[in-house]
N, C-alpha and C positions, 0 to 999 in steps of 0.2 A: 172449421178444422179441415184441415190438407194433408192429402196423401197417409190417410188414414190403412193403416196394417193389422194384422191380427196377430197374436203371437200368445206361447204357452208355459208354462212351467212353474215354478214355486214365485212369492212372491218375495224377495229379498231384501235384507239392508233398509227397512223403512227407518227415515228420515226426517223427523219435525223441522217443516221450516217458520219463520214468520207468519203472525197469523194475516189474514187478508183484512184489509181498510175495516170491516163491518166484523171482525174475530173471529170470521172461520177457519179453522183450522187446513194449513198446506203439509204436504210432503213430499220428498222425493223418494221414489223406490227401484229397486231392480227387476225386472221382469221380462222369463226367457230370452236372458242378452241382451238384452236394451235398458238403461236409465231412462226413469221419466217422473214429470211433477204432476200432481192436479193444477189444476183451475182452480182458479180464487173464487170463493162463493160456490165452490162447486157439493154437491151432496156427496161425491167420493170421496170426500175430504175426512170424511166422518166411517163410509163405507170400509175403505181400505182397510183399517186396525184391525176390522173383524179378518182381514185373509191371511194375516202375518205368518207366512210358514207353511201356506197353504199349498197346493196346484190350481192356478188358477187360470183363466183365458179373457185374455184383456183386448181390448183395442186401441193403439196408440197411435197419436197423428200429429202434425205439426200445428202449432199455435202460436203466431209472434215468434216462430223460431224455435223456438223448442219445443222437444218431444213431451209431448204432454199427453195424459191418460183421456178415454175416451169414456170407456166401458169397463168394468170387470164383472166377472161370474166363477163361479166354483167350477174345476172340470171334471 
């Protein structure tokens, strides 16, 4: 992951996408002004639902181009 940023605010507009090769669940979300996806196979795929509407403090960086989720935590 590249050019990894920190950023703050509620968690918005989450988004069921496709699940990944092996059925884990994707999404895309809004977060402190930024859109971004999980990672296929990723454990935040699962994490996220619990922040829906939250404030939360994520980490989000490039992956094949897109901004995609690193990290998140409750703020």
């Amino acid at each position: 992951m590249k050019n990894v940023t920190t950023h703050r605010g509620p968690l918005l507009n989450l988004e069921r996408l496709g699940s990944s090769r092996n059925g884990n669940p994707r999404f895309r979300m809004y977060i402190g002004g930024f859109h971004c996806v999980t990672q296929p196979d990723s454990m935040l795929g699962y994490e996220v639902q619990n922040y829906r509407g939250k404030d939360v403090v994520a980490t989000i960086g490039t992956h094949y181009g897109k901004a995609t989720l690193n990290s998140i935590r409750l703020a």
